[in-house]
C-alpha positions as CSV (number, residue, x, y, z in Angstrom):
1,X,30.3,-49.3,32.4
2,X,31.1,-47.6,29.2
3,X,29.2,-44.6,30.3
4,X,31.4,-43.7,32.8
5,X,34.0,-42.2,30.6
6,X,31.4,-40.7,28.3
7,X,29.7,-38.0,30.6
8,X,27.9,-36.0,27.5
9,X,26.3,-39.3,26.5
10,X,25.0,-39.5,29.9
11,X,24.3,-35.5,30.5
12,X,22.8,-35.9,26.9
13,X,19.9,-38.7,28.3
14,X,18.8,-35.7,30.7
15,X,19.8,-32.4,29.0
16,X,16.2,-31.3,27.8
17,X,14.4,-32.4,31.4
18,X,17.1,-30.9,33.5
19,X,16.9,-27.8,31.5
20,X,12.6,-28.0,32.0
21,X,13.6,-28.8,35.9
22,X,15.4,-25.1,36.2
23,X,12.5,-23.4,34.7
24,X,10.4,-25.1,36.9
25,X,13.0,-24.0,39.9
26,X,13.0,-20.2,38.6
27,X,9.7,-20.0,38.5
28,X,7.9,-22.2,41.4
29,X,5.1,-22.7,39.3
30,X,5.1,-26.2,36.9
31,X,1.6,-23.9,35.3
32,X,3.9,-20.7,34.2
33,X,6.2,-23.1,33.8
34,X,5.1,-25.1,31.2
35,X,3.7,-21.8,29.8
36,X,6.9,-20.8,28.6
37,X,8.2,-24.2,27.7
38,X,5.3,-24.2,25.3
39,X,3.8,-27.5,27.1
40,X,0.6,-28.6,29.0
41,X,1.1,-29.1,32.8
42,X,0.1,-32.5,32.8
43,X,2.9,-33.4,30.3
44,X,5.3,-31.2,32.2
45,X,4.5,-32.9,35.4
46,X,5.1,-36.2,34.0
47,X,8.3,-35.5,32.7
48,X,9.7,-34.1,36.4
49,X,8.1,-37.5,37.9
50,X,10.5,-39.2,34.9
51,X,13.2,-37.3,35.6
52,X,13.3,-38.0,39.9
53,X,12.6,-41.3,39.1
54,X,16.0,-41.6,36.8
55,X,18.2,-40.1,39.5
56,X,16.1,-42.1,42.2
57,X,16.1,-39.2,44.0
58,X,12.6,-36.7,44.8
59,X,14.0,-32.6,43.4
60,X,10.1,-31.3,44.0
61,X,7.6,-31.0,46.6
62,X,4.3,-29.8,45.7
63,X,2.4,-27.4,47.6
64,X,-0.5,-25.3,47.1
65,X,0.7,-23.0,45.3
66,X,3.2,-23.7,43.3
67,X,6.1,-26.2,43.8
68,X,9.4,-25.9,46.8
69,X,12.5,-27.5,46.2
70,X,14.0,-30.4,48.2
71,X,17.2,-30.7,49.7
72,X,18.2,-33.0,46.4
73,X,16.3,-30.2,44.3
74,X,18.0,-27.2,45.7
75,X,21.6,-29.3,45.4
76,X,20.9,-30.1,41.8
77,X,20.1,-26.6,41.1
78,X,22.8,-25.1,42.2
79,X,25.1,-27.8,40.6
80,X,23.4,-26.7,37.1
81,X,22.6,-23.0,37.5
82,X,25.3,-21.1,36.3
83,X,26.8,-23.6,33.9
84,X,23.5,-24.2,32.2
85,X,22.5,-20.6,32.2
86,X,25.2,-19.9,30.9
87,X,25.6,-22.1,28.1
88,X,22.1,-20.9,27.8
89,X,22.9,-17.5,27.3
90,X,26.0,-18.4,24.8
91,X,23.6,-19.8,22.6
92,X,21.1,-17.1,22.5
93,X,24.4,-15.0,21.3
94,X,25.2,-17.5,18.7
95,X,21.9,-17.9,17.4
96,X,21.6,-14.2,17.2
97,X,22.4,-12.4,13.8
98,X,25.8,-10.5,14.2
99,X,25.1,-6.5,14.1
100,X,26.6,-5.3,11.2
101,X,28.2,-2.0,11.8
102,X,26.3,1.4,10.4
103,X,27.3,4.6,8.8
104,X,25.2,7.6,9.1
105,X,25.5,10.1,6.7
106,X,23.8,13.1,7.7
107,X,22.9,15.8,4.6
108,X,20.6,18.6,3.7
109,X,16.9,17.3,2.3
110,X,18.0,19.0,-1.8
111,X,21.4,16.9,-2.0
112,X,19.6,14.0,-0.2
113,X,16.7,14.0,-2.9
114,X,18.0,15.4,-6.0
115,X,21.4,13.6,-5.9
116,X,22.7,11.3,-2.9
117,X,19.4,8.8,-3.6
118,X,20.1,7.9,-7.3
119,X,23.1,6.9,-6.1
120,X,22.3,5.2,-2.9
121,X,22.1,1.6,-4.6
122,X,25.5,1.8,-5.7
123,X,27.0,2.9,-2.5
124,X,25.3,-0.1,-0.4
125,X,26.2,-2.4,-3.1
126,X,29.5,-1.1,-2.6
127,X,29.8,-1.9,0.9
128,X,27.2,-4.9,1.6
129,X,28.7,-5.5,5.0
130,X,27.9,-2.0,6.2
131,X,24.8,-0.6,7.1
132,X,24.2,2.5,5.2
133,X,21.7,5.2,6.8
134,X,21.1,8.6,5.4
135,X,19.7,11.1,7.7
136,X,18.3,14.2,6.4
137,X,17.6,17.8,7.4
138,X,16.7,20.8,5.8
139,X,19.7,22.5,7.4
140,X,22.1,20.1,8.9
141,X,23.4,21.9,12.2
142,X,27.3,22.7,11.6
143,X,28.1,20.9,15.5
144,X,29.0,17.1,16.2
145,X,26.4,15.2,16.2
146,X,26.3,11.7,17.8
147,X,23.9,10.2,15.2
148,X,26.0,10.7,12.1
149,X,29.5,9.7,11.3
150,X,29.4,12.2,8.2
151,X,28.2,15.0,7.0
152,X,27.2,16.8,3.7
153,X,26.1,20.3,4.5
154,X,26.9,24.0,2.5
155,X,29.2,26.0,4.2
156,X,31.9,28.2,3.3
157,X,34.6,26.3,1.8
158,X,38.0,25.3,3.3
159,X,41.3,24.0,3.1
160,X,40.8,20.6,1.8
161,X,42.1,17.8,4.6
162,X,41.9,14.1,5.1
163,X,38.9,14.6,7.4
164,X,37.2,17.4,4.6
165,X,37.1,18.2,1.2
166,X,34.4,20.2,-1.2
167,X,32.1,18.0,-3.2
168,X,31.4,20.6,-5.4
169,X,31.5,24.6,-5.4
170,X,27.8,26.1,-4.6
171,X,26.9,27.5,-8.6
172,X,23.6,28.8,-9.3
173,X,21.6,29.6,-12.4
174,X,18.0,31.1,-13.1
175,X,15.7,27.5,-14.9
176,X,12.6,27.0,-15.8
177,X,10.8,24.5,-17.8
178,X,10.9,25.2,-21.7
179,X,7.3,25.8,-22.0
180,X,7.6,28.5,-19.9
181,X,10.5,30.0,-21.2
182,X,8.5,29.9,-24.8
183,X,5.2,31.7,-23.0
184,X,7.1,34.7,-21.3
185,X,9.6,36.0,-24.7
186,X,10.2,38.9,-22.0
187,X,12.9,36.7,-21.4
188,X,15.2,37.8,-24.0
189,X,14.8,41.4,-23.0
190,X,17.4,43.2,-20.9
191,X,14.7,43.1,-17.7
192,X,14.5,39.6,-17.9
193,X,12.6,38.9,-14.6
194,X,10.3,41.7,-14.1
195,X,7.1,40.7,-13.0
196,X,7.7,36.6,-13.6
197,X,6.4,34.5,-10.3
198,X,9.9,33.0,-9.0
199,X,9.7,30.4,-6.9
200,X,12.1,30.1,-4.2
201,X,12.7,27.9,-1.1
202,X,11.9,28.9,2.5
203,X,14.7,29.6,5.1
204,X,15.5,31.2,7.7
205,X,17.8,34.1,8.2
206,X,21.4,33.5,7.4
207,X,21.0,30.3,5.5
208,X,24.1,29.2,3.7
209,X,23.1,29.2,0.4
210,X,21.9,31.5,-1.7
211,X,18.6,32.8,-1.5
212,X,16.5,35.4,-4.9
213,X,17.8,38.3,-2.8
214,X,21.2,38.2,-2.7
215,X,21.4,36.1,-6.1
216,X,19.7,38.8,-8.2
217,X,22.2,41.2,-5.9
218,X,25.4,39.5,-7.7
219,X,23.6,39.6,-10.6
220,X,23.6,43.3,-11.6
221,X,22.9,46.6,-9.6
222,X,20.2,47.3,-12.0
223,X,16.9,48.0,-10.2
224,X,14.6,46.1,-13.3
225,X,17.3,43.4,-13.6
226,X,16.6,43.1,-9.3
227,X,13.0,42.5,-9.8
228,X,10.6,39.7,-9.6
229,X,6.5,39.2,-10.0
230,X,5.3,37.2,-7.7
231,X,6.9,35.1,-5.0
232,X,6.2,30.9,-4.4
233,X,7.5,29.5,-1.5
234,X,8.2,25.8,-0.5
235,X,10.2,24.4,2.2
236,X,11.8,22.0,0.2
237,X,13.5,22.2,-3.1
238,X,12.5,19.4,-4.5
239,X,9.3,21.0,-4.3
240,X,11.1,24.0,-6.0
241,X,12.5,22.2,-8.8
242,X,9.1,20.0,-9.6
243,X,7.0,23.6,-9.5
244,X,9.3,25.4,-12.1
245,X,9.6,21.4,-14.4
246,X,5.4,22.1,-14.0
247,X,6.0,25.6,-15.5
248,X,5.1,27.5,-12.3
249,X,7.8,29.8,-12.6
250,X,11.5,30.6,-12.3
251,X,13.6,28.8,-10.0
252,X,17.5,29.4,-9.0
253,X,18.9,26.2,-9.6
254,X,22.0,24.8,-8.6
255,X,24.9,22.8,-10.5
256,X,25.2,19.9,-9.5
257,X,21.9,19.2,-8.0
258,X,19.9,19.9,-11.3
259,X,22.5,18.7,-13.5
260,X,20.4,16.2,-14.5
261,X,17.3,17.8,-15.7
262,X,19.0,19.9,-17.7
263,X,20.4,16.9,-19.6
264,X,17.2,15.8,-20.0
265,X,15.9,19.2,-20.8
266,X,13.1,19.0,-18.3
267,X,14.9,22.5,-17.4
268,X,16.8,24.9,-19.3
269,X,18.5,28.4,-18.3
270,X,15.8,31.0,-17.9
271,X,18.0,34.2,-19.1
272,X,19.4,34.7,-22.4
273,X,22.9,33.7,-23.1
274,X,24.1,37.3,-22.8
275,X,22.9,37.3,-18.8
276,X,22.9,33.7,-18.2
277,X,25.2,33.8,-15.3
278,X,26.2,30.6,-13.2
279,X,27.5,32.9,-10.2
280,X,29.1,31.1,-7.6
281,X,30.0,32.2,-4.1
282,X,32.1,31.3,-1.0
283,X,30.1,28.5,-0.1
284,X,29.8,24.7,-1.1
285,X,28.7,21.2,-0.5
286,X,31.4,19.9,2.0
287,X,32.2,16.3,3.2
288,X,33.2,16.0,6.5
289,X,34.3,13.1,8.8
290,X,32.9,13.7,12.0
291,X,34.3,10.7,14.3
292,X,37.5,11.8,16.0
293,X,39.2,8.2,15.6
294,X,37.4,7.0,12.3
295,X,38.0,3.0,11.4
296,X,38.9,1.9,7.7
297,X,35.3,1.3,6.8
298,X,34.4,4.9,7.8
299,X,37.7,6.3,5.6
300,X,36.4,4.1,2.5
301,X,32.4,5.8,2.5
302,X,34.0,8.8,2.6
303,X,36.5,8.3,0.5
304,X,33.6,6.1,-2.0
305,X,31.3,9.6,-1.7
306,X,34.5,12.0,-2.4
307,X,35.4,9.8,-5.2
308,X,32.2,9.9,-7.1
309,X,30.8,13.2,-5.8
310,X,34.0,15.8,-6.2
311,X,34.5,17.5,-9.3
């Protein structure tokens, strides 16, 4: 016979009702059974009566509740089991989307907002077989952390390595919009910030940045030049740069976060050009590799991010 040498013709004739007959096996039921072949018993028993007729050979015996394998039934099963389950599997796999492998860049909620999103686009078009997550904190803690493969946090600034480098030096001016700076003149004088509102952002002790305090400290020993009206909080500094583009008050602002309003002019230095300091300290925005065998797609974000963030 022509079949004989052919055996997938043959298997094909009985693939899908040899299939139904282990899920009939596996769960002794032809009702749940048919349940989760997505067919009515009656047609799901018919197709079993098909399929022992074929072989000329009885596989079930019905009972009262549910169905018990035959002698025939439990040798067919156990000729089919583990090669059809796992072919099975295999092509659950196959059909399966592959994973594509993610990056997490962890970084404070002010570089995340004001300048790691404008650019987010460009990075994931960049890298399309990646995926790209940004995780963000309002202080990033300074240990490993399993989530993230890098990190974007101020700290104090280090030797330079191929695991670490500065984005860019922590530099911070006094802005405000330019309608406030026309409604407070006071500006020009040589107390500058007595009795304005300035509007800082919330921290706890020992934050690594700088906070009004020890700004206005580096700024001059004077006591008038180390003053201040009113202060407004937020916990967020996006929420400090929108309140002082609104005209709330004065806000410290830092290069290379605000770099872009003050293109636009939504915000302009607050203190005249004799005072208008841009002090910078110790600290700044560093990137940092935090996988202790990174692959090349890891090297090339953080080499991407250093590339277009540095400077």
């Amino acid at each position: 016979m022509p079949d004989i040498d052919n055996p997938y013709g043959i298997f094909a004739r009985y693939s899908a009702d040899l299939s139904l007959f282990l899920l009939v096996a596996d769960c002794g039921q032809l009702s749940r059974a048919a349940e989760l072949a997505g067919l009515s018993q009656p047609r799901l028993s018919q197709r079993m009566k098909s399929l022992e007729e074929a072989l000329g050979k009885g596989l079930l015996r019905r009972e009262r509740r549910g169905v018990a394998l035959t002698r025939d039934g439990q040798a067919l099963r156990a000729a089919l089991a583990p090669h059809l389950g796992e072919a099975a599997a295999g092509f659950a796999r196959f059909q399966r989307p592959a994973r594509r492998r993610t990056v997490v860049i962890e970084t404070d909620l002010a570089f995340a907002s004001l300048r790691f999103l404008p650019v987010f686009p460009s990075l994931c078009a960049a890298f399309p077989e990646l995926g790209l997550s940004l995780l963000t904190r309002q202080l990033p803690e300074a240990g490993a952390d399993r989530e993230a493969d890098l990190r974007i946090r101020m700290e104090p600034r280090q030797e330079e390595s191929e695991r670490t480098c500065c984005l860019f030096p922590e530099r911070v001016m006094a802005v405000c919009s330019p309608g406030f700076l026309a409604a407070h003149p006071g500006l020009a004088r040589p107390d500058p910030l007595q009795g304005l509102p300035l509007i800082e952002l919330t921290s706890e002790h020992g934050a690594p940045w700088f906070t009004w305090s020890n700004w206005l400290e580096q700024l001059g020993p004077e006591p008038e030049v180390r003053g201040g009206g009113e202060r407004i909080s937020f916990n967020s500094y996006d929420h400090v740069i929108q309140a002082a583009e609104k005209g709330l008050g004065v806000a410290l602002g830092w290069r290379g976060l605000i770099d872009s309003r003050l293109e636009t002019g939504a915000l302009v230095p607050a203190l005249p050009a004799a005072a208008r300091a841009e002090i910078e300290s110790g600290h700044g925005y560093m990137l940092r590799m935090l996988a202790r065998q990174p692959g090349e797609e890891l090297r090339a974000v953080y080499a991407w991010i250093r590339d277009n963030f540095s400077g």
